[in-house]
N, CA, C and O atoms as CSV, one atom per row, in Angstrom:
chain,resi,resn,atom,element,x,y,z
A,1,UNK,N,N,110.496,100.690,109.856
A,1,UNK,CA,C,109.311,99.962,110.263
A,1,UNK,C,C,109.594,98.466,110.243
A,1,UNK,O,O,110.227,97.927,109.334
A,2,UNK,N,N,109.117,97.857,111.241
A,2,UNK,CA,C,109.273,96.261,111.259
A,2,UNK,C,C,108.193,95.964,110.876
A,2,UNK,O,O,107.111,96.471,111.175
A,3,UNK,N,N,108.591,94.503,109.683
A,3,UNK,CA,C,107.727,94.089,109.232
A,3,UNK,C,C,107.618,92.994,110.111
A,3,UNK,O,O,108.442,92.524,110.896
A,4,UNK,N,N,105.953,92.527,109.729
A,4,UNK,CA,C,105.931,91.210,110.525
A,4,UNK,C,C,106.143,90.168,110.025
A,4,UNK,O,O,105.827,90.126,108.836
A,5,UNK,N,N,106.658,89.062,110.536
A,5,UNK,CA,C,106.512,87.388,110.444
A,5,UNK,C,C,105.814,86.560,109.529
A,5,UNK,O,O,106.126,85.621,108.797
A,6,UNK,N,N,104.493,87.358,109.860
A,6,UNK,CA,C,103.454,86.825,108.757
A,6,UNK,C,C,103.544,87.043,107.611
A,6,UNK,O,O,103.506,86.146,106.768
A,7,UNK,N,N,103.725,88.674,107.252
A,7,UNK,CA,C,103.725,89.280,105.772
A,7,UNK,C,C,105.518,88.536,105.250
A,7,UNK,O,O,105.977,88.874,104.158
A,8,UNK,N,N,106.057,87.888,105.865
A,8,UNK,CA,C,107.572,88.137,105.317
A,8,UNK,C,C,107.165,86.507,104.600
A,8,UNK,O,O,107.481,86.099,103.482
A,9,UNK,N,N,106.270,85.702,105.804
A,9,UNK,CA,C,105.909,83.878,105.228
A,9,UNK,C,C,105.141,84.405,103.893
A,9,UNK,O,O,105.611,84.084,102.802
A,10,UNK,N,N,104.160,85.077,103.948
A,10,UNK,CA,C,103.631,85.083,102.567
A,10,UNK,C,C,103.864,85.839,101.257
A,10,UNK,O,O,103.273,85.833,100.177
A,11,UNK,N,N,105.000,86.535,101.759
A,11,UNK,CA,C,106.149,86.977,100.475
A,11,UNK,C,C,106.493,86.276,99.827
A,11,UNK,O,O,106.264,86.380,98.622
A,12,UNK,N,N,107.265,85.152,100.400
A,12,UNK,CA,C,107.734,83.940,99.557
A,12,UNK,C,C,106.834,82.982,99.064
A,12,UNK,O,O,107.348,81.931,98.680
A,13,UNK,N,N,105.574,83.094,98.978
A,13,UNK,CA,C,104.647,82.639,97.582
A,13,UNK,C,C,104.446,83.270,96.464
A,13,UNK,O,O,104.356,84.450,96.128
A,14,UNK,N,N,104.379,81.976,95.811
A,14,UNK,CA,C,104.397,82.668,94.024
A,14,UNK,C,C,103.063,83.663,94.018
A,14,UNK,O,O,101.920,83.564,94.465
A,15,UNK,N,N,103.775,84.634,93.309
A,15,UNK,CA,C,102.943,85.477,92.947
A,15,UNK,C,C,102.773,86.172,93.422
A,15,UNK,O,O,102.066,86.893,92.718
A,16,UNK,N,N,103.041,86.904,94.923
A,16,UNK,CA,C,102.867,87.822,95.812
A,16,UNK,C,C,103.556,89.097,95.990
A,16,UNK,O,O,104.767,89.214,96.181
A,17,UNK,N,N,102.775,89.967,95.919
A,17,UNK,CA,C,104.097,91.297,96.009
A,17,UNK,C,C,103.720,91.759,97.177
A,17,UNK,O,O,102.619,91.556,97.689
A,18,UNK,N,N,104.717,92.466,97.691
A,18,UNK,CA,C,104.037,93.993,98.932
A,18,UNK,C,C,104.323,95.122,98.477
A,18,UNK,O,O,105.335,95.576,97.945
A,19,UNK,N,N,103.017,95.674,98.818
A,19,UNK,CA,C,102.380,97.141,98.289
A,19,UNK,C,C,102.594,97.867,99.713
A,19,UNK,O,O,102.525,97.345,100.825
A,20,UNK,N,N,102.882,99.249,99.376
A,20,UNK,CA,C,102.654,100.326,100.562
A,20,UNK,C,C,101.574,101.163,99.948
A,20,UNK,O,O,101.717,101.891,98.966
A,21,UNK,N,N,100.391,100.962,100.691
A,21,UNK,CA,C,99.224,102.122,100.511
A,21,UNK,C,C,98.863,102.512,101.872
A,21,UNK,O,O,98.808,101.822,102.890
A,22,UNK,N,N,98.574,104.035,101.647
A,22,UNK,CA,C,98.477,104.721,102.724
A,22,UNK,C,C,98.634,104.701,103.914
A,22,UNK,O,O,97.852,104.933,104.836
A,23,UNK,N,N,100.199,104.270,103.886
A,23,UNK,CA,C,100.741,104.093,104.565
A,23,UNK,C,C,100.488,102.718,105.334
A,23,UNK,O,O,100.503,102.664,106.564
A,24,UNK,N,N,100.294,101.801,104.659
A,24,UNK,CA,C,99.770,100.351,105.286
A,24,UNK,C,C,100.781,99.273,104.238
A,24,UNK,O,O,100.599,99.215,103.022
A,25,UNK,N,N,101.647,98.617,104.829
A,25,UNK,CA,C,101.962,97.266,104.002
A,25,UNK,C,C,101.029,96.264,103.902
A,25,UNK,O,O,100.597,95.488,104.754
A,26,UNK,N,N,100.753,96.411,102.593
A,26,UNK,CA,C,99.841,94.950,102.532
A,26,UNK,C,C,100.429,94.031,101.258
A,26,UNK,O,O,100.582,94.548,100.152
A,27,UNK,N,N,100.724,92.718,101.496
A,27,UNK,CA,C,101.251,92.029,100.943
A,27,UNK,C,C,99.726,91.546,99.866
A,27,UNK,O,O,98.724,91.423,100.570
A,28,UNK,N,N,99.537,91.347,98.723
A,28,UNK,CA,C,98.294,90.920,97.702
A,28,UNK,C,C,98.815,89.701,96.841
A,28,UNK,O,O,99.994,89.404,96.650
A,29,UNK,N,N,98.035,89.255,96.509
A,29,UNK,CA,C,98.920,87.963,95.637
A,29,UNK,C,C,97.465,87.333,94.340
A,29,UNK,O,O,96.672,86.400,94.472
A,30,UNK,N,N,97.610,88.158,93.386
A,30,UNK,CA,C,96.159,87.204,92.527
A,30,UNK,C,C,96.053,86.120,92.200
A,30,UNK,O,O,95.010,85.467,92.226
A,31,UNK,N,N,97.374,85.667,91.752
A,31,UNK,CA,C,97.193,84.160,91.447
A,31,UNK,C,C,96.389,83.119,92.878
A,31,UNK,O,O,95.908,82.033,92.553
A,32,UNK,N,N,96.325,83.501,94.178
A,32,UNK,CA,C,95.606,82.963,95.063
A,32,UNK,C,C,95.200,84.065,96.396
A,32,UNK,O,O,95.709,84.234,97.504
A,33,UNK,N,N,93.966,84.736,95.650
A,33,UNK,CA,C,93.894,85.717,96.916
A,33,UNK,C,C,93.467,85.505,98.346
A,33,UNK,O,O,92.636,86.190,98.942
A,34,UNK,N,N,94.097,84.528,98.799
A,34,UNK,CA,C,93.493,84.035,100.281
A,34,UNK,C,C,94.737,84.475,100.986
A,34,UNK,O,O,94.802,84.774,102.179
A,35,UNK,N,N,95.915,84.483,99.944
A,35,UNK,CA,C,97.079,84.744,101.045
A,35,UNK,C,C,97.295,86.543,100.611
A,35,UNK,O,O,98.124,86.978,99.812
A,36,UNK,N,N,96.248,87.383,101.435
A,36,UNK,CA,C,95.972,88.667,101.524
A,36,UNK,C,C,96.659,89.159,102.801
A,36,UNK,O,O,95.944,88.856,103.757
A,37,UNK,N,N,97.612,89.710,103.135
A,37,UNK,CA,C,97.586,90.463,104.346
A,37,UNK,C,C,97.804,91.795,104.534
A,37,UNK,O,O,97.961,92.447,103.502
A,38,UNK,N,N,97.868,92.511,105.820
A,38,UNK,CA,C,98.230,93.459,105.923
A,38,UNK,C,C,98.740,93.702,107.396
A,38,UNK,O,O,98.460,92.999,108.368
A,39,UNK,N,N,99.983,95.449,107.378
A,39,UNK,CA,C,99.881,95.324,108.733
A,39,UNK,C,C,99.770,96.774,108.738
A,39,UNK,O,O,99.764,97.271,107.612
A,40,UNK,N,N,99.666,97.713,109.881
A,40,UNK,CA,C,99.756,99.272,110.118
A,40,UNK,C,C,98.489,99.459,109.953
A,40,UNK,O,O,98.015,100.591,110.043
């Protein structure tokens, strides 16, 4: 699966992990939850 562009820029902020749920990558980050994404 290709990830996108977007989720890969907001990987590299502190604090951010990517999660696979049901079958969806979504990148979450608590220390600032604005940088929320997802893709699938």
């Amino acid at each position: 699966m290709k990830v996108r562009a977007s989720l890969k820029a907001l990987k590299q902020k502190p604090g951010s992990s990517v999660v696979r749920r049901h079958g969806k990558v979504l990148v979450i980050n608590k220390q600032h939850p604005k940088w929320k994404a997802r893709q699938g």
